[in-house]
C-alpha positions as semicolon CSV with decimal commas, in nm:
position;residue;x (nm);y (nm);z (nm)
1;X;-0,080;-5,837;-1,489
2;X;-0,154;-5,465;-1,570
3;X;-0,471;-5,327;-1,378
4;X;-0,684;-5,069;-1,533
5;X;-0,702;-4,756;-1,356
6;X;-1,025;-4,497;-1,447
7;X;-0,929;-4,120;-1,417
8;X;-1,182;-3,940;-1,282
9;X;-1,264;-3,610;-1,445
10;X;-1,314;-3,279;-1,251
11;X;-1,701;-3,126;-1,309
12;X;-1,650;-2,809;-1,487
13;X;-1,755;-2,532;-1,252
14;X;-2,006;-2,297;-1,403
15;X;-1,967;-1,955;-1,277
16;X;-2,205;-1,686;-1,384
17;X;-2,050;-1,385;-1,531
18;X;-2,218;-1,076;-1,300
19;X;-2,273;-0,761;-1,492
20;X;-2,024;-0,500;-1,429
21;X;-2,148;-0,147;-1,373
22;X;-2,067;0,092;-1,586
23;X;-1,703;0,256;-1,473
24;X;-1,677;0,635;-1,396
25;X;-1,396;0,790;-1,628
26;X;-1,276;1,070;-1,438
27;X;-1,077;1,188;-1,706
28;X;-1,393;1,198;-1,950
29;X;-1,610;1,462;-1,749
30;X;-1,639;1,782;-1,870
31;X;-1,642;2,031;-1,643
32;X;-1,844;2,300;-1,587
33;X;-1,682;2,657;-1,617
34;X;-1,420;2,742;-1,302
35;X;-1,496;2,348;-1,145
36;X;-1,128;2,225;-1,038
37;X;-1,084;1,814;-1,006
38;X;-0,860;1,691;-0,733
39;X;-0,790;1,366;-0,690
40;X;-0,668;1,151;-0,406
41;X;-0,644;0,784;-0,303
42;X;-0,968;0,781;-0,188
43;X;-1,224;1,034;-0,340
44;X;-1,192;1,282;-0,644
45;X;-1,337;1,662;-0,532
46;X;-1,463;1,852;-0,757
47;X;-1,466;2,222;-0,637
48;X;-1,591;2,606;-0,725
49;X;-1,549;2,876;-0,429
50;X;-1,768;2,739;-0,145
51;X;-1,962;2,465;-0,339
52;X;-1,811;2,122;-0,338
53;X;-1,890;1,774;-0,392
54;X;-1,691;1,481;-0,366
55;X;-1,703;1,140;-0,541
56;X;-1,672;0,847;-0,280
57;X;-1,712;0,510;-0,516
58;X;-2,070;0,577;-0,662
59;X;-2,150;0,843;-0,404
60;X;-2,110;1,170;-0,446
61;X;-2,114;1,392;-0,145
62;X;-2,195;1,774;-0,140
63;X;-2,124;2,074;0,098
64;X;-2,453;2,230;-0,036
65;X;-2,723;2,019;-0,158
66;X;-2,994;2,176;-0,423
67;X;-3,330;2,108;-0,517
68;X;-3,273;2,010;-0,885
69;X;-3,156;1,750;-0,811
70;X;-3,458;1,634;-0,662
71;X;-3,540;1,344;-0,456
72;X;-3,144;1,193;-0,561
73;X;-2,987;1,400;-0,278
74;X;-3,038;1,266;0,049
75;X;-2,986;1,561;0,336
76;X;-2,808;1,445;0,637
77;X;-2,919;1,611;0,993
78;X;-2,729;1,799;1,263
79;X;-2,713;1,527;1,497
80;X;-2,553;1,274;1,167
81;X;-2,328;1,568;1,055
82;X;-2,161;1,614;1,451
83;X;-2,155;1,259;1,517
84;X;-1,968;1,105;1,229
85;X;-1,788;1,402;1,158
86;X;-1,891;1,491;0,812
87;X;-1,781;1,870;0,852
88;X;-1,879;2,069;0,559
89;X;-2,077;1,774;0,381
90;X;-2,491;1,856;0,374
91;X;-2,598;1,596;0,206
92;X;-2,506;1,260;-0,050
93;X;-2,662;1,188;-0,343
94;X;-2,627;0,747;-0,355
95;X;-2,582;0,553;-0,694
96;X;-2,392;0,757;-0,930
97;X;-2,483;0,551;-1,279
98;X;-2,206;0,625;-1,487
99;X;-1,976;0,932;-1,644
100;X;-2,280;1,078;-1,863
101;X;-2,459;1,075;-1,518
102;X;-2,183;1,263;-1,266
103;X;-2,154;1,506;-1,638
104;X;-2,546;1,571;-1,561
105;X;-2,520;1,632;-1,180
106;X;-2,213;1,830;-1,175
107;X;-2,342;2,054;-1,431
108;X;-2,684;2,120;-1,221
109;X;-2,485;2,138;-0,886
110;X;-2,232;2,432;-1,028
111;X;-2,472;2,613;-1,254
């Protein structure tokens, strides 16, 4: 005598689909006038004589923050800059949006 056996059936998982940012497209950016790119592992640099800022993931870091850029750039103090070693970094500006974005701020911060 044959028994019936039922199968069970796995529940299909739903996963919602998160929003990716936009990515930053190095390669895209046009530089301002004299602005070198270097790129490492890590962080890309973008640099003209003593001004320099450097792209961390979405931050971008700078040796000498301005005000155009407004309330953005967030000024790190003495005590900050000695105790985590930041060297010649003043300041980071958080939340990079997207290529047209760094374009914008690179173009203030070399002007």
């Amino acid at each position: 005598m044959a028994t019936a056996t039922k199968s069970k059936s796995n529940p299909i998982a739903i996963v919602a689909v998160k929003a990716s940012k936009p990515l930053i497209d190095i390669s895209a950016v046009k530089l301002p006038k004299g602005v070198e790119c270097k790129t490492t592992k890590t962080a890309t640099s973008f640099i003209r004589n003593t001004k320099k800022a450097i792209l961390k993931g979405r931050a971008l870091e700078l040796t000498n923050p301005i005000k155009e850029l407004g309330d953005r750039v967030k000024k790190y103090s003495a005590k900050v800059i000695e105790k985590c070693h930041l060297g010649s970094v003043q300041g980071v500006l958080p939340g990079v949006k997207d290529t047209i974005d760094l374009q914008k701020i690179l173009r203030t911060y070399f002007k």
